[in-house]
N, C-alpha and C positions, 0 to 999 in steps of 0.2 A: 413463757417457758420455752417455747418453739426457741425463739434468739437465742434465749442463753446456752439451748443445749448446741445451735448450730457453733455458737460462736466456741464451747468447750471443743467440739468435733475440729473446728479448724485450727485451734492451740495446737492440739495433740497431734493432726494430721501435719503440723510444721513440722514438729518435733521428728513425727516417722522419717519423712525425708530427710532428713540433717542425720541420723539416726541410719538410715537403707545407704545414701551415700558414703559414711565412715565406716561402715560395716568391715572386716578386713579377717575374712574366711583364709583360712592354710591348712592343708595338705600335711597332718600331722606325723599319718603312720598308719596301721593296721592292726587288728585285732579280730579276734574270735568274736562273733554277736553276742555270745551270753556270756565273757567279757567284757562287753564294751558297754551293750545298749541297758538304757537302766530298766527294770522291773524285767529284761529279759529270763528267761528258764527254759529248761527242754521240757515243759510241757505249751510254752506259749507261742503261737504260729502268727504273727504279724504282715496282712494284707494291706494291699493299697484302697486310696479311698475311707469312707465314713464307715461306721461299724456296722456289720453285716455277720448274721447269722450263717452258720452251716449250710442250712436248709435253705438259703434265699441265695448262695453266689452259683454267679452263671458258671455253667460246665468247665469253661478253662480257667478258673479260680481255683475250682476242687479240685480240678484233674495238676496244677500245679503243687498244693497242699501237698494230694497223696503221695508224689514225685517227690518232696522235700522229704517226707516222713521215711521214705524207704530210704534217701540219702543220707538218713541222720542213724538209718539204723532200727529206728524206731520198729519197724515193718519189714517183711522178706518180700512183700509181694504188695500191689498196688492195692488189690481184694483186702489183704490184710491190714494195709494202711486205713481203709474205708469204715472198716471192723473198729480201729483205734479210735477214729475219730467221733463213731457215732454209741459209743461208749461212754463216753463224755469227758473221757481222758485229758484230751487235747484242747487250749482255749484259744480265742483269735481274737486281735485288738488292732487298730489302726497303725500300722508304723507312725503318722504324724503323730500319734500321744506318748510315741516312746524316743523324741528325738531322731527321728528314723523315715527314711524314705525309700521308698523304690519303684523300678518303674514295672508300667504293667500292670499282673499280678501282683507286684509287690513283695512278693514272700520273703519271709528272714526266718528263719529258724537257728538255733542256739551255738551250733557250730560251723557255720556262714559264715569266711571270712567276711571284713566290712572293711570300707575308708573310713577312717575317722577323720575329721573337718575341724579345725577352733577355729570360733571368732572371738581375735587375740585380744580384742577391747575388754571382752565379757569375761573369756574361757571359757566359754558353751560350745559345748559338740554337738556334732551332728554325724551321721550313720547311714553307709548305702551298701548294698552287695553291690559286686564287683559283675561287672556287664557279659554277659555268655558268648555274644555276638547276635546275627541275624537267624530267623530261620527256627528249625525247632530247636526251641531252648523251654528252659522253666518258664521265663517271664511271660511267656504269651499260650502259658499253657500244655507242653509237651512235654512229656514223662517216660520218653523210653529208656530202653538200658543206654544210648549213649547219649544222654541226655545228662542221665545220673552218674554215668562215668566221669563225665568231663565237670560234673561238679565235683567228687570228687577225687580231680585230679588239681582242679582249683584250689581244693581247702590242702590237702597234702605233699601237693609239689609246686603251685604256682605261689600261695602264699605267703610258703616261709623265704622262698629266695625274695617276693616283693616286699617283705614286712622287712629283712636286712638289708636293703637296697634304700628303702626309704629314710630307716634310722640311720644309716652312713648317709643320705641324700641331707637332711635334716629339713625344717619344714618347708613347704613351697607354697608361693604366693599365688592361691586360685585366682583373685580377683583380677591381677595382672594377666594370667594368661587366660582367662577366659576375655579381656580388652584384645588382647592380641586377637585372638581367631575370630572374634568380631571385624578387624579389620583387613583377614585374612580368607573373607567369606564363609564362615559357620554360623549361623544364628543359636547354637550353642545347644540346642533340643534337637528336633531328626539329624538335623549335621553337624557332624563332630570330626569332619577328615584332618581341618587345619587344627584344632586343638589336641587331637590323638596324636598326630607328628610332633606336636610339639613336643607332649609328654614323652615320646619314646625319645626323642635326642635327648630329652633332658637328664631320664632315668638310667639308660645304655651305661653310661659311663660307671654308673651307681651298681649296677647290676654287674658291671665285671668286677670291681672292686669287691665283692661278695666272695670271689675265687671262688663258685661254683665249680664241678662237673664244665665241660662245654655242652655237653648234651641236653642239662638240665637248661643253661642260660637259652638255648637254642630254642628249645621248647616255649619259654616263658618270653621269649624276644619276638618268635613267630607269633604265640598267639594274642601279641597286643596288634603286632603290624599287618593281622590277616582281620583285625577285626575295628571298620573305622569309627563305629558308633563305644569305642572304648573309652572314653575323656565323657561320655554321658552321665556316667557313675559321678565323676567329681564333678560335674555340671549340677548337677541332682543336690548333690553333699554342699557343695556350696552355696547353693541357692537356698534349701533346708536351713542351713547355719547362719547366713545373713537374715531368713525369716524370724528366724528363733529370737535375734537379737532383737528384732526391731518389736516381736511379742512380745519383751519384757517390757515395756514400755506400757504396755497395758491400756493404749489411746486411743482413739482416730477411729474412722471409719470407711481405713481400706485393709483390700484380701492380703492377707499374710498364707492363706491356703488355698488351692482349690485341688479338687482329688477327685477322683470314681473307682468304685467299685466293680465296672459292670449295668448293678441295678440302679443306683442313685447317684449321682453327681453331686458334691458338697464342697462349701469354700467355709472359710472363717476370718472374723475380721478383727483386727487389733484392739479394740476397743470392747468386744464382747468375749471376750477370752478363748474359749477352746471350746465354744459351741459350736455344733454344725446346723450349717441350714442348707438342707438339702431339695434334688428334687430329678424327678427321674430320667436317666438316661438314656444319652440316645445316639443313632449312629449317624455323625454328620457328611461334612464331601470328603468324598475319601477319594483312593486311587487304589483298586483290590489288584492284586494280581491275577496274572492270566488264569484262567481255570477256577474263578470264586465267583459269586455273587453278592449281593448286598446284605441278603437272607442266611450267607454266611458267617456274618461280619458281626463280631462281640459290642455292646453299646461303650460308650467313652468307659474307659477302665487306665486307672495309674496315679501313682502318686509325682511324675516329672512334669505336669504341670506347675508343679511349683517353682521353677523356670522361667515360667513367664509373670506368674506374682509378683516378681524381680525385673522385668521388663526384655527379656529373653526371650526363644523361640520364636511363636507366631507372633509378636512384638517385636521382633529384629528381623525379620524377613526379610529386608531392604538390605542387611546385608550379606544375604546367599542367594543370588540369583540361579545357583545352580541347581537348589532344589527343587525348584517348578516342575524336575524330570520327575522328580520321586515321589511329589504329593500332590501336582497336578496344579493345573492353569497357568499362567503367563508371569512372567520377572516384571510387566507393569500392576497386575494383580498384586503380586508380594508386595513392592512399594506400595500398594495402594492400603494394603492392609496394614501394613504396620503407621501410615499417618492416619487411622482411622485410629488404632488403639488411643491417637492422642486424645482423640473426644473424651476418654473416660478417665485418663490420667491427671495425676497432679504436678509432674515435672519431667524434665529429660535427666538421662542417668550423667553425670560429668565423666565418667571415663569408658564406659561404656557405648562406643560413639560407633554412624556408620558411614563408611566414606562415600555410599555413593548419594547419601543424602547432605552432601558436604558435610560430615562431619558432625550430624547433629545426633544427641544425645537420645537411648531410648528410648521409648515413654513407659512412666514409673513412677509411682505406682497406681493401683486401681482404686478406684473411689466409687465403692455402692451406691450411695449417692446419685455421680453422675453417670451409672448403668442407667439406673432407675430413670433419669430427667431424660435421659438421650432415648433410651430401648437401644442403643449399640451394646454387644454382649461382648464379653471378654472370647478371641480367638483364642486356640489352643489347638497346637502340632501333634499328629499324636501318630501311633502305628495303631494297627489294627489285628487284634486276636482272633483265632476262630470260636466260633459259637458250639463249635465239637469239640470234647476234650481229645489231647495229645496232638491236633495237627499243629496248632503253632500260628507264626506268621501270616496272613490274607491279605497287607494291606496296610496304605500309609495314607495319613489325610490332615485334613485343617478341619475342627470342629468350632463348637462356641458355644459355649457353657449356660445354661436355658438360664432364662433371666428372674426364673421365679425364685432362684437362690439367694440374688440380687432383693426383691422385695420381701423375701421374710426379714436379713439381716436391718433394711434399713427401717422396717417395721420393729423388730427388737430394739435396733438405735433411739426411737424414738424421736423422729426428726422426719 
């Protein structure tokens, strides 16, 4: 029984790959969340990570929630938002179960603009809020007034001019440019400078054909090119959308997800559908900013690990030697780590290549499996939240996802 289920795991685990390689994610357009994302509504609040209760997310989850809730209207005041929520009004569901990603906190709320993504093979979509920048914003927990301004300023002046710029642009090939910035030193997760340049030459053009206002385009042209981590959003979307695919397939036994909450760390694997096996979170080497400690530092939280599920970030490393500044250790560390991911991988990506490893393809994808045979854990790039609500930012680092995530799944497999 042991052989025949190994030998069904490696049918299906071909198929993934042949499947993760044709994938062919685009840049479709934009939309309002509860227009786009399905089972969305203004009462449902979509976090990163596996599902988690009210009462169980760490301070900068809630303290984002309550921030969205005032932004939506819902609430005048953050106390009042708190009031909604534990009223029972308000529901919370994983963005991964609603075609839906994001980073961080995660948060989506109903009237959040999003990217929309197809993978053109399928037409399956995928869904991310549009990226705030660094520093206090929502995603890492910050909720003051201009916090909330500048969301929305996003859903009522940034959106409509990018949603017309997009539909004159018409769709754009993410899997192509995210090959480029690979080859232009981004590893596509914490850095994102060469693929944000790219999108802004690319859209510029799109954005004056709009014959906006000048003031308006000024506004929406700055605040792409004052913010490098911008192209993260379609990094996220893309990567979401190629997983979505390769989950129809319903085979194999590697991660199509991994996520945190905060409390719990959860991946899922091809073959077992939309389970999670989770297990609890934790805060790995990071690189805090000046003025923090470690005892500040939020445990693994986001849903942009799903970036390296695809063979991205802390698995491309080798091609962004620049970021060693931002998340710490040495550009032969980084090389080192990403031929490390190879132990747990089943192939290199074909277009996805990095030049300073002459040109050899990512490693992609993960196989629970060989977590398990090896004890090597899957890396993951991450920023870091505070553990207080409203400060925000603390912190960038390389984690690695506890391996007992790993032995439930290939205990479930049955192999």
């Amino acid at each position: 029984m042991a052989s025949s289920t190994s030998e069904h795991l490696e049918t299906g685990n071909q198929a993934v790959v042949e499947r993760l390689f044709e994938a062919r994610p685009f840049l479709i357009g934009m939309a309002l969340a509860g227009e786009a994302i399905p089972g969305m509504n203004p009462n449902l609040v979509l976090h990163a990570g596996p599902p988690i209760a009210w009462e169980n997310m760490v301070p900068a989850m809630q303290a984002a929630i309550l921030g969205a809730l005032v932004f939506e209207g819902r609430a005048e005041t953050l106390e009042g938002a708190r009031e909604l929520v534990e009223s029972g009004v308000i529901s919370f569901a994983p963005g991964h179960d609603h075609q839906a990603a994001g980073a961080m906190t995660g948060i989506i709320t109903a009237s959040m603009p999003v990217f929309v993504v197809e993978e053109k093979n399928s037409g399956i979509r995928a869904h991310v809020t549009v990226n705030e920048g660094l520093g206090k914003v929502l995603r890492f927990g910050a909720n003051g007034p201009d916090v909330i301004e500048r969301l929305r300023w996003m859903r009522d002046e940034f959106y409509p001019l990018m949603r017309m710029a997009l539909d004159i642009a018409g769709p754009m090939d993410l899997k192509k440019a995210v090959a480029e910035a690979l080859r232009r030193g981004d590893e596509v997760h914490n850095r994102n400078k060469s693929a944000t340049t790219q999108f802004f030459k690319e859209i510029t053009p799109h954005l004056l054909a709009t014959g906006a206002p000048h003031e308006k385009l000024a506004a929406v042209l700055k605040f792409i090119a004052d913010n490098d981590h911008f192209f993260l959003s379609l990094a996220i979307a893309q990567a979401k959308a190629t997983s979505l695919y390769v989950e129809q397939l319903g085979v194999g036994s590697t991660v199509t997800v991994m996520a945190g909450n905060g409390v719990e760390v959860g991946i899922r694997v091809g073959g077992l559908g939309k389970q999670w096996f989770t297990a609890p979170a934790q805060v790995g080497d990071i690189k805090l900013f000046p003025g923090f400690t470690k005892e500040d530092a939020t445990p693994t939280m986001g849903d942009s690990y799903i970036t390296e599920s695809i063979g991205l970030g802390a698995f491309a490393l080798a091609a962004a030697p620049a970021i060693a500044s931002f998340i710490g250790g040495t550009v032969s560390d980084l090389v080192e780590r990403s031929n490390t991911m190879r132990q747990i991988t089943l192939a290199e990506h074909p277009d996805f290549v990095i030049p300073a490893l002459d040109f050899r393809g990512v490693p992609c994808p993960i196989d629970v499996r060989k977590v398990v045979e090896t004890g090597v854990r899957p890396l993951i790039n991450t920023g870091i939240a505070s553990n207080k609500p409203g400060v925000g930012q603390v912190g960038a680092g390389v984690q690695q996802v506890p391996l007992e995530c790993f032995e439930k799944a290939v205990a479930a497999l049955g192999n």
